[in-house]
N, CA, C and O of each residue as an XYZ file, in Angstrom:
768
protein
N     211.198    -77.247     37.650
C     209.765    -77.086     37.586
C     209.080    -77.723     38.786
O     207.942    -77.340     39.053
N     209.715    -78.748     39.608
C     209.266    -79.321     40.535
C     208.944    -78.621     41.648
O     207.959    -78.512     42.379
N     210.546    -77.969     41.552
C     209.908    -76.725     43.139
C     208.593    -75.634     43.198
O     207.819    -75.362     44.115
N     208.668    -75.287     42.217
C     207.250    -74.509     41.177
C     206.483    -75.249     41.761
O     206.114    -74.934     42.892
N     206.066    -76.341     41.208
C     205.131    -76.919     41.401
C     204.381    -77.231     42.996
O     203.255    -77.020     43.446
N     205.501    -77.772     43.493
C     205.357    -77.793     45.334
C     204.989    -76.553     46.305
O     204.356    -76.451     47.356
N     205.833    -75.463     45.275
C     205.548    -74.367     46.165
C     204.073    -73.987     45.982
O     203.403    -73.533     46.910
N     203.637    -74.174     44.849
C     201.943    -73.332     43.966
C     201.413    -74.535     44.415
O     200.234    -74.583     44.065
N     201.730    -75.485     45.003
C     200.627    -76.725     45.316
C     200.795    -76.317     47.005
O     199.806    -76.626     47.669
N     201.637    -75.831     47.574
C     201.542    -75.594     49.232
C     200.544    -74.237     48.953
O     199.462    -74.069     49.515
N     201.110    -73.377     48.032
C     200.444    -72.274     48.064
C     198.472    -72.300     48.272
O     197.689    -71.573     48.882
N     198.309    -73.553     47.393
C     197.011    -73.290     46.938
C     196.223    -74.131     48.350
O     195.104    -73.836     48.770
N     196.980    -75.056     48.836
C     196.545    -75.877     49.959
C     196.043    -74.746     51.485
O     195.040    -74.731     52.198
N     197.555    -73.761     51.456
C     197.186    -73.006     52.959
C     196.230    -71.940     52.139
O     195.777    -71.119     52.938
N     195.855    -71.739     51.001
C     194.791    -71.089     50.407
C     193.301    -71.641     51.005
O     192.377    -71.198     51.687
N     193.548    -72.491     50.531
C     191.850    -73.435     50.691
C     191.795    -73.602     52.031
O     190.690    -73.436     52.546
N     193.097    -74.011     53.024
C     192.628    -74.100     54.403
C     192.336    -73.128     54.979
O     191.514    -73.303     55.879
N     192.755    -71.927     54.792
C     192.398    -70.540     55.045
C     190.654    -69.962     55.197
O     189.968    -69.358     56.023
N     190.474    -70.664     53.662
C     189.207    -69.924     53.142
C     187.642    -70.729     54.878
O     186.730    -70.181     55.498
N     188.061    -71.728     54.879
C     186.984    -71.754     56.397
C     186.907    -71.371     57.581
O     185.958    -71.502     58.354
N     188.378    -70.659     57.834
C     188.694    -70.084     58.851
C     188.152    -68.810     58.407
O     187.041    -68.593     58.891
N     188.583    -67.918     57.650
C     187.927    -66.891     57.082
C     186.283    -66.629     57.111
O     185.659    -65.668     57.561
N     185.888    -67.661     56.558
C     184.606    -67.815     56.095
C     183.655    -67.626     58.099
O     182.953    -66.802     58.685
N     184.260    -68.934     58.371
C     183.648    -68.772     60.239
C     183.877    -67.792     60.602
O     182.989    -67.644     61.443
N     184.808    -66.370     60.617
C     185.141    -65.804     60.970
C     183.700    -64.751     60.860
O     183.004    -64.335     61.786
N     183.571    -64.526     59.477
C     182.251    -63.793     58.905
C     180.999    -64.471     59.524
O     179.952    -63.838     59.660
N     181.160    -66.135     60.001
C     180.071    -66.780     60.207
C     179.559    -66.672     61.583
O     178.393    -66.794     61.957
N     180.704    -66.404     62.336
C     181.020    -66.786     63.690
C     179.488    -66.153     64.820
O     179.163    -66.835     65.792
N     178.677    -64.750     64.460
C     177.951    -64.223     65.114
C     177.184    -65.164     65.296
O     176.982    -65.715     66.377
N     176.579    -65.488     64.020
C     175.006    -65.967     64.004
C     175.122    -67.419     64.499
O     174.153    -68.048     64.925
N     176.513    -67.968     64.405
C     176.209    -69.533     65.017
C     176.895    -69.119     66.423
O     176.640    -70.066     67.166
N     177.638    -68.165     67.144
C     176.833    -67.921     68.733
C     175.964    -67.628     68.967
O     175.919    -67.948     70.155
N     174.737    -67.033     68.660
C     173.357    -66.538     68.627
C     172.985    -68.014     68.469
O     172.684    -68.673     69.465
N     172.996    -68.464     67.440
C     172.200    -70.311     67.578
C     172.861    -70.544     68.731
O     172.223    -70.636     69.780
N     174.462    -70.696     68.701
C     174.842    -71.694     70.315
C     173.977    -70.766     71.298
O     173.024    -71.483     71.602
N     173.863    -69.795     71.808
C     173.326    -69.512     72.783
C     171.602    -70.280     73.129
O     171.091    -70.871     74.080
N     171.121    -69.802     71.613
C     169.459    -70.353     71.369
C     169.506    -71.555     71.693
O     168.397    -72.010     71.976
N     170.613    -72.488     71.793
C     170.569    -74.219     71.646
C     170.748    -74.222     73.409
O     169.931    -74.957     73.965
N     171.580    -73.593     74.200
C     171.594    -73.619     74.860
C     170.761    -72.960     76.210
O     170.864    -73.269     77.397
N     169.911    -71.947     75.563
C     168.772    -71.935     76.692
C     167.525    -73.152     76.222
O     166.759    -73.526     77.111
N     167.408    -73.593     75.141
C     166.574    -74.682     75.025
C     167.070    -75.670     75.707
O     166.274    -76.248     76.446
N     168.223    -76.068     75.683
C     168.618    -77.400     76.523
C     168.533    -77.187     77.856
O     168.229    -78.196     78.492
N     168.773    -75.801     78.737
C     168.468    -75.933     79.947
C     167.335    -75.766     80.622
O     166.995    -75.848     81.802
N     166.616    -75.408     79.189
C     164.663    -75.214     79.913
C     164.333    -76.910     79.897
O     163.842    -77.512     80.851
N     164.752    -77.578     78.482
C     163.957    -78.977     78.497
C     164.206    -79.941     79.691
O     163.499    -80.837     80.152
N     166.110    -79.223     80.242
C     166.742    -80.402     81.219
C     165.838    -80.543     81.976
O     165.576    -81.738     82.117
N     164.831    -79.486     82.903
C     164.427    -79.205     84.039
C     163.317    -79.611     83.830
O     162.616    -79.313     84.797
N     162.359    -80.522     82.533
C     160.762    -80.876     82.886
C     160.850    -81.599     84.118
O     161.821    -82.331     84.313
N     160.228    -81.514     84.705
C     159.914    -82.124     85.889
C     158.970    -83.674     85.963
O     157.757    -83.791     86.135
N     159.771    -84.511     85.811
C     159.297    -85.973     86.018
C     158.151    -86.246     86.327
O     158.012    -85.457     87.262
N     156.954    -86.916     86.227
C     155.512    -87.154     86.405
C     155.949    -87.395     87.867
O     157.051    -87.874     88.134
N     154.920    -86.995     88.932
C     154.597    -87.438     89.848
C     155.539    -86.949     91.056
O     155.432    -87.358     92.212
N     156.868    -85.618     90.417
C     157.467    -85.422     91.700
C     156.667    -83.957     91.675
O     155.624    -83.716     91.068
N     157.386    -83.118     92.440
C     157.092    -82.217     93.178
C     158.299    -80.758     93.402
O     158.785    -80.372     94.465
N     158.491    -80.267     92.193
C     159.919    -79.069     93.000
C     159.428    -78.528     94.208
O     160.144    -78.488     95.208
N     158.594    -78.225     94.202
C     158.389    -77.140     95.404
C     158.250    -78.184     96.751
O     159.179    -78.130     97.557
N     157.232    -79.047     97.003
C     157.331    -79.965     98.157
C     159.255    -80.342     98.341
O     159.603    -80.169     99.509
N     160.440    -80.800     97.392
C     161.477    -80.857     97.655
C     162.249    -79.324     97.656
O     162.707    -79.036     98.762
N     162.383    -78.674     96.976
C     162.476    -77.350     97.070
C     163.372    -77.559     95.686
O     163.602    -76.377     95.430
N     163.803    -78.061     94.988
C     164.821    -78.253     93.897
C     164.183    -77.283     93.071
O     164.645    -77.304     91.930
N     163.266    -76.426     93.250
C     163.026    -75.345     92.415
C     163.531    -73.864     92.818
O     163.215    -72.774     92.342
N     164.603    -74.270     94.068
C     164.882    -72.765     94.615
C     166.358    -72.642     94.036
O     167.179    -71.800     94.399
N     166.546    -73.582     93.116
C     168.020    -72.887     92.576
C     167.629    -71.913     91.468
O     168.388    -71.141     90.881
N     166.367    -72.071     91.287
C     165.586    -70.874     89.923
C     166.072    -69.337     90.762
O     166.495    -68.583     89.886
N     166.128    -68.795     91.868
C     166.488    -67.770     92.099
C     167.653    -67.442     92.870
O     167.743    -66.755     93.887
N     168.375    -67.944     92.328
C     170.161    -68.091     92.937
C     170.514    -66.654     92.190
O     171.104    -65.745     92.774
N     170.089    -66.585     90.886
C     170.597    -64.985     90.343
C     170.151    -63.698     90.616
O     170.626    -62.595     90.347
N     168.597    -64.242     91.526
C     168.017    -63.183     91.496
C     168.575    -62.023     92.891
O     169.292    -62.592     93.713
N     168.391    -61.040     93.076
C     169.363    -60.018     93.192
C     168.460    -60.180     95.174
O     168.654    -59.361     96.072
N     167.702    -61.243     95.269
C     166.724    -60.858     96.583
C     166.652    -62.418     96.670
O     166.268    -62.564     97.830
N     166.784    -63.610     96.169
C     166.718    -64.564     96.416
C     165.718    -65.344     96.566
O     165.116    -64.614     95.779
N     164.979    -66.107     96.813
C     163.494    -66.363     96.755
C     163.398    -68.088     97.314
O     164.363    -68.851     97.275
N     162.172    -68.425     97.765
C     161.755    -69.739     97.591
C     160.545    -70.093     96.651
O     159.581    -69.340     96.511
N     160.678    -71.289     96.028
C     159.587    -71.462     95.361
C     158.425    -71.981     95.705
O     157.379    -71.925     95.059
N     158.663    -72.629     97.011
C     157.546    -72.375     98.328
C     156.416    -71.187     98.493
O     155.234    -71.273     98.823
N     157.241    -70.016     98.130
C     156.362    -69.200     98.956
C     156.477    -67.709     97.657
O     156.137    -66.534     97.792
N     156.996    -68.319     96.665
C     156.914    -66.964     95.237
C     156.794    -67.739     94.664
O     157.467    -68.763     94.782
N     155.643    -67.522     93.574
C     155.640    -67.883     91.850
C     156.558    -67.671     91.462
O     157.214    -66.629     91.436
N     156.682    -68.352     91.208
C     158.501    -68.655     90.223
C     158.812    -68.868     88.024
O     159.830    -69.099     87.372
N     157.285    -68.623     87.603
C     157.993    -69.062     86.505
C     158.846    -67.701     85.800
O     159.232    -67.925     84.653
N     159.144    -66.473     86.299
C     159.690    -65.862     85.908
C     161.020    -66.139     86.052
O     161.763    -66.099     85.071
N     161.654    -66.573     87.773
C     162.700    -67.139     88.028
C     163.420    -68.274     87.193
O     164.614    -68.343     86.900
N     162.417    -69.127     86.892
C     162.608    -70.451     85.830
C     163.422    -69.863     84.610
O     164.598    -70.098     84.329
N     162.450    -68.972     83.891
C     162.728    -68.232     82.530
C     164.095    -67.616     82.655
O     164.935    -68.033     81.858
N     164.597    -66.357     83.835
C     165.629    -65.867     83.955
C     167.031    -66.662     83.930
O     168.148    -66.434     83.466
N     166.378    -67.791     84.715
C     167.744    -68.873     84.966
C     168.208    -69.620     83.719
O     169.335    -70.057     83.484
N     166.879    -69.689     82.811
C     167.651    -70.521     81.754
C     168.772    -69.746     81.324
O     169.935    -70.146     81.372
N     168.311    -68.360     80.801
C     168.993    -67.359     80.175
C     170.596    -67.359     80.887
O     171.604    -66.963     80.301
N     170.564    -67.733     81.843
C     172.065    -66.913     82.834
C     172.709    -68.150     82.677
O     173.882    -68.042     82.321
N     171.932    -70.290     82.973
C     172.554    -70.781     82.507
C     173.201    -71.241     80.904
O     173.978    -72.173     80.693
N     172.626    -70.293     79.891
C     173.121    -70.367     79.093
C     173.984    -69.383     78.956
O     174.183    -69.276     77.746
N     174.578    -68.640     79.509
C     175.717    -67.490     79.499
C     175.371    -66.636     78.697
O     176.038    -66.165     77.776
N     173.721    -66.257     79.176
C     173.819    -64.596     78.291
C     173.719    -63.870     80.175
O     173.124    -64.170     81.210
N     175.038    -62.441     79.562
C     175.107    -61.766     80.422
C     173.930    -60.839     80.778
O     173.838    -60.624     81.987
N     173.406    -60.498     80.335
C     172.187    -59.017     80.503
C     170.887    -59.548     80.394
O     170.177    -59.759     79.411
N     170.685    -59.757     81.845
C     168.982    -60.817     81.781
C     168.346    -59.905     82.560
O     168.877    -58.878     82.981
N     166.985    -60.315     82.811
C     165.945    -59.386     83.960
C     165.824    -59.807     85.195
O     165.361    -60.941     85.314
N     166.083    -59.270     86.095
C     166.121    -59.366     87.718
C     165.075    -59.080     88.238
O     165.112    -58.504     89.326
N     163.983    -59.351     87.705
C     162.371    -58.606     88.177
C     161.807    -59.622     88.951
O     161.402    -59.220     90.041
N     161.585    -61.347     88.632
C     160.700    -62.148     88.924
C     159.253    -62.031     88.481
O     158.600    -62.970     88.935
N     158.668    -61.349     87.884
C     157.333    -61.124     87.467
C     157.413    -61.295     86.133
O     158.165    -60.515     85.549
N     156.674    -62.344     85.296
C     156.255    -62.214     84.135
C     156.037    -60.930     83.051
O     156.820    -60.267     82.371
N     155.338    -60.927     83.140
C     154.935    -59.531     82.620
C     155.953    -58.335     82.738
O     156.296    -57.758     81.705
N     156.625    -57.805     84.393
C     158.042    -57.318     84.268
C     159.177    -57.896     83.510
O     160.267    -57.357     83.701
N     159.130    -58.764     82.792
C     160.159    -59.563     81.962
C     159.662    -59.016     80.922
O     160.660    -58.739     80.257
N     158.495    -58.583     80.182
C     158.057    -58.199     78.777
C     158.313    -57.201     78.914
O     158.995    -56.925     77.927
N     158.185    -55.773     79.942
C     158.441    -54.685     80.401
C     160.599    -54.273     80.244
O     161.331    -53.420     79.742
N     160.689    -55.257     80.866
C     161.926    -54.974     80.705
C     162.799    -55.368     79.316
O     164.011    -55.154     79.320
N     162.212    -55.892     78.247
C     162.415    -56.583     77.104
C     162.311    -55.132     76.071
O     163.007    -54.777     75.119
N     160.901    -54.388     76.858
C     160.466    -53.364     75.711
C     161.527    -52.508     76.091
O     162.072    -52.077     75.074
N     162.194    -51.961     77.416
C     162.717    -51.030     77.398
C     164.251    -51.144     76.762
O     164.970    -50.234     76.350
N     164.484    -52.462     76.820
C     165.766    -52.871     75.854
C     165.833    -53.012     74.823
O     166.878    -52.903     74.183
N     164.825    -53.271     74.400
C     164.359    -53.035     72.474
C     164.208    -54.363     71.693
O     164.244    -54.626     70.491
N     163.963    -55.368     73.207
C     164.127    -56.801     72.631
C     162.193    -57.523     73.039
O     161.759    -58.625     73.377
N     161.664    -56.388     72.801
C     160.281    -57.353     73.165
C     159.743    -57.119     71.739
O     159.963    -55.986     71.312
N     158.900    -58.186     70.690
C     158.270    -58.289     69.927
C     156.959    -59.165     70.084
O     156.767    -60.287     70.553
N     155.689    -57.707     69.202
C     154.511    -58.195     69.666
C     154.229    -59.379     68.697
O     154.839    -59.537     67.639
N     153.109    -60.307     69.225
C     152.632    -61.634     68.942
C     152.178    -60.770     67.685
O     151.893    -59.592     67.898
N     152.070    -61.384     66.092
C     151.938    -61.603     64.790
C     152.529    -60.518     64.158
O     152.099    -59.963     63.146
N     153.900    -60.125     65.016
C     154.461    -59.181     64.050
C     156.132    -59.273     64.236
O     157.000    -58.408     64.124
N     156.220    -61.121     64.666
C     157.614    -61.368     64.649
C     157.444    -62.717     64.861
O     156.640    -63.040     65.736
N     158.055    -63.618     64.220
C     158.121    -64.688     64.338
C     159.054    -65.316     65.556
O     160.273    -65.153     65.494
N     158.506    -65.982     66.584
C     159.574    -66.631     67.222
C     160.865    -67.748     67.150
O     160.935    -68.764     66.458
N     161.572    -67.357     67.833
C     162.799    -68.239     67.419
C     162.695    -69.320     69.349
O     162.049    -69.073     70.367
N     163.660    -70.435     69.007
C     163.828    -71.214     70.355
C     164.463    -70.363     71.026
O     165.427    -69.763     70.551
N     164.062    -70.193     72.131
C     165.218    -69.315     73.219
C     164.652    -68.214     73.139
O     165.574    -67.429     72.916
N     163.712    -67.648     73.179
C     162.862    -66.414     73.293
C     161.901    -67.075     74.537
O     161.606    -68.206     74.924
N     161.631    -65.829     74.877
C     160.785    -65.795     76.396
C     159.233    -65.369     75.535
O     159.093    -64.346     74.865
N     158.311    -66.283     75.725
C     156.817    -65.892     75.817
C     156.272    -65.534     76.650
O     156.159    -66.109     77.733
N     155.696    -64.251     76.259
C     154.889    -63.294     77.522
C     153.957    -63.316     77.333
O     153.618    -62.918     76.218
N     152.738    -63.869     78.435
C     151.206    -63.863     78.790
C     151.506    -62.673     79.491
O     152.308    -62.413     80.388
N     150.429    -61.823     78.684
C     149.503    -60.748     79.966
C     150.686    -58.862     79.017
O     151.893    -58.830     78.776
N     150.010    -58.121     78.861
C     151.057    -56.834     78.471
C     152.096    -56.571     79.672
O     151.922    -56.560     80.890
N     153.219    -56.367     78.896
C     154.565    -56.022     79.366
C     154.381    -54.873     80.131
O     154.657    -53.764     79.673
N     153.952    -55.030     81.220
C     153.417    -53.627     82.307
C     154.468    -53.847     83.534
O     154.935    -52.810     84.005
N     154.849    -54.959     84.047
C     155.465    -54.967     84.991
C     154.121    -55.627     86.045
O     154.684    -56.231     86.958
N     153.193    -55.678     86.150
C     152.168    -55.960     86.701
C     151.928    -57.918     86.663
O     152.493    -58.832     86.063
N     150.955    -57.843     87.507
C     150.836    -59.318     87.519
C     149.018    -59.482     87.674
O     148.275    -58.531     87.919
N     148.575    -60.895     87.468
C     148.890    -62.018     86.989
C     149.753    -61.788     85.501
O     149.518    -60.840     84.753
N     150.723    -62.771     85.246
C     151.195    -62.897     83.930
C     151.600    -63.904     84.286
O     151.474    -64.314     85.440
N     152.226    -64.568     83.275
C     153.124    -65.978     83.135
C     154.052    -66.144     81.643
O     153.744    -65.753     80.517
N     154.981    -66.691     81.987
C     156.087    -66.458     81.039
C     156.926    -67.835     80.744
O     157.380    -68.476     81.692
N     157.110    -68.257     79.408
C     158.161    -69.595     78.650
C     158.942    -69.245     78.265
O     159.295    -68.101     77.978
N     159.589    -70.637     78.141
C     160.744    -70.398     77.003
C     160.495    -71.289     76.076
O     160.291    -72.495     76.214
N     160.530    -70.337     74.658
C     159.952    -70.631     73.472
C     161.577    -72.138     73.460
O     162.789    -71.936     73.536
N     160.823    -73.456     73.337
C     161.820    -74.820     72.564
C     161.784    -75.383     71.451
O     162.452    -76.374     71.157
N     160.644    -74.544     70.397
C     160.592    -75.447     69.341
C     159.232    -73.988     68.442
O     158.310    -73.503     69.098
N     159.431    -73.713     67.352
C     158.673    -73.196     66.387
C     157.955    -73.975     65.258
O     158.759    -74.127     64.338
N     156.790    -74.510     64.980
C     157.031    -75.224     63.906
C     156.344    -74.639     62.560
O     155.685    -73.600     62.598
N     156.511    -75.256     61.564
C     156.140    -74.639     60.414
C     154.763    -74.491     60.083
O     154.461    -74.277     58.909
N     153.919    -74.575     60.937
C     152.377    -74.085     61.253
C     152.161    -72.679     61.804
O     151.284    -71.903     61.423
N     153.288    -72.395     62.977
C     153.079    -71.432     63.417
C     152.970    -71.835     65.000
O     152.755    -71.045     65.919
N     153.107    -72.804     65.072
C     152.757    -73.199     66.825
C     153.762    -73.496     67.457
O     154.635    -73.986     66.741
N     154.070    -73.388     68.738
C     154.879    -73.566     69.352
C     155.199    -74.501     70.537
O     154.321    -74.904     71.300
N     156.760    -74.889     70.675
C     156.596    -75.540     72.359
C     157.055    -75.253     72.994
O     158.160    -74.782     72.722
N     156.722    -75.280     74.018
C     157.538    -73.870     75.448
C     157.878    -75.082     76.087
O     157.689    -76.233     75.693
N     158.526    -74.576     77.367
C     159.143    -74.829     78.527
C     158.790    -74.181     79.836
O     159.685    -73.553     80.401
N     157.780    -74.240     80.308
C     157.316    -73.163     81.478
C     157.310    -73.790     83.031
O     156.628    -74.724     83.454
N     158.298    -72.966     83.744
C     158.474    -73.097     85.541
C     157.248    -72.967     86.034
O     156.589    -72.425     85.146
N     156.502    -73.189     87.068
C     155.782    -72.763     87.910
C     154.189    -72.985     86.971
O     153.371    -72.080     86.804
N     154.083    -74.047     86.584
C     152.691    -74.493     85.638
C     152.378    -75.933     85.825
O     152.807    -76.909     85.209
N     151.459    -75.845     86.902
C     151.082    -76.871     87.746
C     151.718    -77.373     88.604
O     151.815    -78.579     88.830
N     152.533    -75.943     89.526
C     153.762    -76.301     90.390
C     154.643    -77.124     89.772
O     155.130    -77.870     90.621
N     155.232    -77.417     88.295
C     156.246    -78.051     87.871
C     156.769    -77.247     86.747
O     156.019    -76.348     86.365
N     157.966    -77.392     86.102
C     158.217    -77.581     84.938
C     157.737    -78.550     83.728
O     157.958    -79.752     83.586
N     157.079    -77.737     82.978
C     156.280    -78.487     82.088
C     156.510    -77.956     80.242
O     156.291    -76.846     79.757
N     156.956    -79.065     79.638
C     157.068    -79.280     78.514
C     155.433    -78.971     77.576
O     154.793    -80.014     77.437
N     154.894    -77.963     77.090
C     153.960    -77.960     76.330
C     153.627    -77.539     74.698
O     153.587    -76.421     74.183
N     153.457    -78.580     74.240
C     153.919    -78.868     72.814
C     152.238    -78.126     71.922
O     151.222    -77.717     72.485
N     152.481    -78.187     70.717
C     151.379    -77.329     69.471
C     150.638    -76.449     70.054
O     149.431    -76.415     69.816
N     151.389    -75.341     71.161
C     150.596    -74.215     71.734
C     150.484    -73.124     70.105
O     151.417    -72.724     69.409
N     149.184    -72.935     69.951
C     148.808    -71.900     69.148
C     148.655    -70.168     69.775
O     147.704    -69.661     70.370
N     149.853    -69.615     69.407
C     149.724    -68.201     69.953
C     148.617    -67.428     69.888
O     148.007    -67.016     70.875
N     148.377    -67.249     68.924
C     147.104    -66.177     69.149
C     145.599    -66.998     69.707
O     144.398    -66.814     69.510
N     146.264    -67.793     70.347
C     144.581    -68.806     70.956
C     144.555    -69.275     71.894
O     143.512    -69.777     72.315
N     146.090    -69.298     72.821
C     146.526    -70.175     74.190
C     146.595    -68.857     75.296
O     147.078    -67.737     75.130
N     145.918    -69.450     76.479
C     146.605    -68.316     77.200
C     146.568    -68.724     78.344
O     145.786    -69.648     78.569
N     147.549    -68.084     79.676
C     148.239    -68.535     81.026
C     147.369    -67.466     82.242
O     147.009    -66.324     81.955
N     147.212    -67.912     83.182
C     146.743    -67.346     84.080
C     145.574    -66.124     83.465
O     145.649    -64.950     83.826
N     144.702    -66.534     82.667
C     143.697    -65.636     81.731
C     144.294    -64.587     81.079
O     143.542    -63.778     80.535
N     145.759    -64.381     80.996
C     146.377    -63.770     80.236
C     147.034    -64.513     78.685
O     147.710    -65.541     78.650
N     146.514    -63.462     77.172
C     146.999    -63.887     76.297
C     148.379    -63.974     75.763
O     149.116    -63.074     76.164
N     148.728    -64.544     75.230
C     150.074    -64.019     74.946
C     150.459    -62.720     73.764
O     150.068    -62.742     72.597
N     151.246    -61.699     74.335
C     151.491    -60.384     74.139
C     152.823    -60.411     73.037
O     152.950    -59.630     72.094
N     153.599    -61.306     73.336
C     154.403    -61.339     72.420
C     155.495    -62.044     73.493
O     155.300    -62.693     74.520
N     157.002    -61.543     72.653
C     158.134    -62.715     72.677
C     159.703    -61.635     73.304
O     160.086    -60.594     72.770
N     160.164    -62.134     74.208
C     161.672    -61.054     74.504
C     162.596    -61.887     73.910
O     162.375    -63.091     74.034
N     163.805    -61.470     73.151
C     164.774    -62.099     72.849
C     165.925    -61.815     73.466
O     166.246    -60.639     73.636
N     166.733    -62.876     73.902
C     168.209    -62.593     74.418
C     168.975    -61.296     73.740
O     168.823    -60.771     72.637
N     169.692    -61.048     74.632
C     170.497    -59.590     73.985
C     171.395    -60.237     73.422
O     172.125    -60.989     74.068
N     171.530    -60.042     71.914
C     172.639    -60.343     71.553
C     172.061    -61.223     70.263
O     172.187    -60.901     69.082
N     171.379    -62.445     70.791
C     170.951    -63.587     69.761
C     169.878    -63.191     68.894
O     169.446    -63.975     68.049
């Protein structure tokens, strides 16, 4: 009866160890979609820009267009589109927008099927906020959504806003707006 026993007690053990491997397996999408979301938030917050320096006077804001397909300085281009793109690429999502223009980032969101308008989708961290309609056109200005809270307000991460990276916390969507543009709504990573 002993061997019985050892065998239906191994049995039930690689049973149960099984069942979380299994289980992650079913789980596995939605917590890469969070890892990804965790990880464009961590590389928008890395980059606030310290009181009192300057990216553009040092130029430490021209690694924002290392992906972009034309290259740029932040000297001499508005850059918070560049900012926004880069988080995305350093968080390893493959299929980002190569535009540099705000607003071409909402444009290119709609034609991928990933732009949602302001009060008819809730934002998640790691979504891009678009000032100004997704036309491809400019003035616009564009974040990355770091925080949702249970009010409804949000905190971004935005390049090129007051020549820095700037952390801005209890922005109310339907009431805040960037370069006299409102915000239009939100692009989400492909995939997350």
């Amino acid at each position: 009866m002993k061997p019985y026993r050892r065998t239906s007690t191994a049995a039930a053990l690689a049973a149960l160890t099984l069942l979380p491997v299994l289980g992650a397996a079913t789980a596995a999408p939605a917590a890469s979609a969070a890892t990804v979301r965790d990880r464009v938030v961590s590389a928008a917050r890395g980059e606030v820009t310290p009181d009192g320096a300057s990216p553009e006077k040092t130029g430490s804001c021209d690694k924002y267009f290392a992906y972009h397909r034309n290259g740029g300085s932040c000297a001499k281009t508005p850059w918070c589109a560049a900012f926004a793109e880069w988080t995305w690429h350093w968080a390893g999502i493959e299929e980002t927008p190569d535009v540099l223009a705000a607003r071409g980032i909402g444009k290119w969101g709609r034609e991928k099927g990933l732009f949602h308008a302001r009060g008819a989708y809730t934002p998640k961290p790691g979504d891009l906020v678009i000032y100004g309609e997704p036309d491809g056109g400019t003035p616009g200005h564009v974040g990355v959504v770091a925080a949702v809270h249970p009010d409804g307000t949000l905190d971004t991460v935005d390049g090129n806003l007051g020549d820095a990276v700037a952390l801005r916390t209890g922005l109310d969507p339907s009431k805040v707006s960037t370069n006299h543009q409102p915000v239009s709504g939100y692009v989400s990573p492909p995939g997350a």
